[in-house]
N, C-alpha and C positions, 0 to 999 in steps of 0.2 A: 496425501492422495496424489498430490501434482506428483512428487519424487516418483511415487511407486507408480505410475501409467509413463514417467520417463522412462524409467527401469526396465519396464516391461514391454516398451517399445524398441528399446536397443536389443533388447534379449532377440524378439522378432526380424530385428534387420541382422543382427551374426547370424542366425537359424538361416535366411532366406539367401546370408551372399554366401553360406554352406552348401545347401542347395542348389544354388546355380554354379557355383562353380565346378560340383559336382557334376550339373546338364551340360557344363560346359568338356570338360572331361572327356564325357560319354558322346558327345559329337564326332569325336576322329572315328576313322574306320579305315578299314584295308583299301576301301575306294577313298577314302578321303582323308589322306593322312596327312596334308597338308591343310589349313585352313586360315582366311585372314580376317579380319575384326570383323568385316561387314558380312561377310559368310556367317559367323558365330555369330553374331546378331542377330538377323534372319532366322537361323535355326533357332536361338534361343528365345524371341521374341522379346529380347531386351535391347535397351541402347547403346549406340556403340560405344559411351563414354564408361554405361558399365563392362560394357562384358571388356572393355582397354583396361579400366580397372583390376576386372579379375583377372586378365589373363597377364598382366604385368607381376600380380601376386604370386601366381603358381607361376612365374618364369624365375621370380627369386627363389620360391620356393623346390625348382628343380621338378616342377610336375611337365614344364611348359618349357620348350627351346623355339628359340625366334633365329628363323634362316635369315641367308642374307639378303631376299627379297621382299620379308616382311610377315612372310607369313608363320606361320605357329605348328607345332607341330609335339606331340608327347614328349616329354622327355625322361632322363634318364631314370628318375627318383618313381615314375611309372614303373618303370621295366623290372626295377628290383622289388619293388614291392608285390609285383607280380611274381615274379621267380620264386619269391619267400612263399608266399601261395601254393606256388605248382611244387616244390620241394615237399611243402608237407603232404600236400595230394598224392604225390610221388612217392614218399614215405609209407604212410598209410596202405596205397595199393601194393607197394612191393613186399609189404610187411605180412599182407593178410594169408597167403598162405604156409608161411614159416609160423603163424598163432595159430593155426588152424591144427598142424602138425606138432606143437608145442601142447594142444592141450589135450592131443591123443593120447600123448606120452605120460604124461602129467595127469588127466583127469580132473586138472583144478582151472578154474578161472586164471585166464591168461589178458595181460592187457598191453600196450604198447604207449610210453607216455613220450611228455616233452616239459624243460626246462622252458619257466614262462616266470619272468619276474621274481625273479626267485623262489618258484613253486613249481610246485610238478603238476601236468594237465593227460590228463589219460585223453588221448585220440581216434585208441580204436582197442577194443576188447570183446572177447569170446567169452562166454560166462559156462562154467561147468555143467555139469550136465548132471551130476550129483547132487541127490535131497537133500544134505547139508551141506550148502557151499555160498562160498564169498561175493559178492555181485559186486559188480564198478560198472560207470558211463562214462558216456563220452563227454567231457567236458568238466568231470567231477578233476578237484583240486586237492592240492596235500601239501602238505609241507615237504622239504626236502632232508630236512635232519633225521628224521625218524622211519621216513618209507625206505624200501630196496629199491626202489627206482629214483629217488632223489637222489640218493649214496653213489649209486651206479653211476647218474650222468654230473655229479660237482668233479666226484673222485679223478673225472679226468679234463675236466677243464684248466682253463690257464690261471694262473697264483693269484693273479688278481681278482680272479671273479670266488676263488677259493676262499683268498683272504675277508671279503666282502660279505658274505655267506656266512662265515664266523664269527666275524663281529656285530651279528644281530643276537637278538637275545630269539631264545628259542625255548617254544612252549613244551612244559613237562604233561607231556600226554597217558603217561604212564610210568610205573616205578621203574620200569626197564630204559625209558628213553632218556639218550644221551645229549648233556643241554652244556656241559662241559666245552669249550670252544679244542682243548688239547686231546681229549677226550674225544671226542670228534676228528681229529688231525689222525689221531693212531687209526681208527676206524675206518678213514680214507684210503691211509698205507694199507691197509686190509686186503682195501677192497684190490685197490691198482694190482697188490702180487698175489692175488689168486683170479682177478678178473669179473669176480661179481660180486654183490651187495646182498645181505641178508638185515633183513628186519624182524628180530626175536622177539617180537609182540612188543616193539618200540612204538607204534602208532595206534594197536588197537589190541588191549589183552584177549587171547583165544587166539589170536591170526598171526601168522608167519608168511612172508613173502620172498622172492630171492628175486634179484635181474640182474642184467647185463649191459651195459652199453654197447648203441647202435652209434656206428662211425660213417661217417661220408669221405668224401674224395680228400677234403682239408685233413682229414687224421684228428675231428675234432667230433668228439661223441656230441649227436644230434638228437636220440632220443635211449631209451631205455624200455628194454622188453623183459616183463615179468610175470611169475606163477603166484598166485595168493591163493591160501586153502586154511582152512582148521589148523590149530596147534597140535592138536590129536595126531591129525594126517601128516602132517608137515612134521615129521620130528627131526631129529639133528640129523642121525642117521642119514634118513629120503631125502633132506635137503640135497645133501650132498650130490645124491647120484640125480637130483632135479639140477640142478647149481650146472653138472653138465650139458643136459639139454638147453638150458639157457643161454647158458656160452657159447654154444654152435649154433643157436638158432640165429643170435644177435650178431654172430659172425656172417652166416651167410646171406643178414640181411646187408649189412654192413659190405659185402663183397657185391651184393645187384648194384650199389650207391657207390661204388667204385672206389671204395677204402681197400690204400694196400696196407695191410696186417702183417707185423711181424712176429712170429711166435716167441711166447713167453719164454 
């Protein structure tokens, strides 16, 4: 009993210095973007032995820079974390009306994903508008071996994050899906020389999906924009002349994010 009310009180004190270091964070402001122990104190209503504490912590940890008069001020590992943020905000908004115009064309549920831990996370999606059709959200997840928008965004990352990705074992989700690590390699070249990704009911029998990779200013594809509809609707054929809608749409989001594109 003594162990676990120890246990359970340390748990409370990481919860609470998370907490504060967090109120502590949220203290700087455009008026006040400088700030010294005793200022943070004050605002925080803690002491100044802790809040020296915490802000020694996040000054290793690069949340927190210390000028040369003492005082504390955001620092860098802030800015970026934030920029990652406003990127995908950026993404998202600049995305929504090339989906909007992808699924005029199309008439199928159109989504816009992103490579997350080695999975793919839909961000923002237009759902058909047709009685029989495919639905996705925002936030739903996948794997990357078997979707058209996992294919799309590995197919052009750098070798290591390639290599890394094939050597997990990979779930057979279907008699169609490719778990093969070489097998998968060819599938990649595929995709690089024609530019987009198809998923032949690798992930879900009855559905077929195609994308393309979305590229930013680095030349490094950042997300994946794609059509998922019935196998019915989707045949080899339609793909096809879909496969091109997706390549332009991902291009000219890819061209707002200010990727220079070399033609194929």
């Amino acid at each position: 009993m003594a162990e676990r009310a120890r246990r359970s009180t340390k748990g409370r004190t990481k919860l609470s210095s998370v907490a504060n270091a967090i109120l502590l964070l949220k203290a700087f402001s455009d008026e006040h973007g400088e700030l010294g122990i005793s200022a943070l104190a004050e605002r925080l209503h803690l002491a100044k032995s802790t809040v020296h504490r915490l802000a020694s912590t996040l000054v290793e940890a690069g949340m927190l820079e210390q000028s040369a008069g003492g005082q504390y001020r955001l620092g860098l590992a802030v800015f970026e974390l934030g920029s990652l943020v406003r990127r995908k905000l950026d993404l998202s908004f600049e995305a929504k009306p090339w989906l909007m115009t992808l699924r005029e064309q199309t008439g199928e549920t159109v989504d816009l994903s992103i490579l997350d831990h080695d999975g793919v996370v839909c961000v923002n999606f237009l759902e058909s508008q047709k009685v029989n059709r495919i639905s996705s959200g925002i936030g739903l997840r996948k794997p990357v071996h078997c979707t058209a928008e996992g294919k799309a965004l590995i197919a052009f990352q750098p070798a290591q994050v390639i290599d890394r990705i094939m050597a997990a074992t990979h779930e057979q989700r279907t008699p169609r899906t490719l778990t093969d690590p070489e097998a998968l390699r060819e599938e990649l070249a595929k995709v690089r020389a024609r530019g987009y990704a198809i998923d032949d009911e690798e992930y879900e029998l009855g559905v077929r999906s195609i994308a393309a990779p979305v590229r930013d200013d680095t030349g490094g594809s950042v997300a994946a924009v794609g059509v998922t509809g019935p196998a019915q609707r989707l045949t080899k054929n339609r793909l096809a002349i879909i496969g091109r809608h997706v390549d332009a749409a991902a291009k000219a989001i890819s061209l707002r994010l200010g990727a220079r594109l070399k033609p194929r």
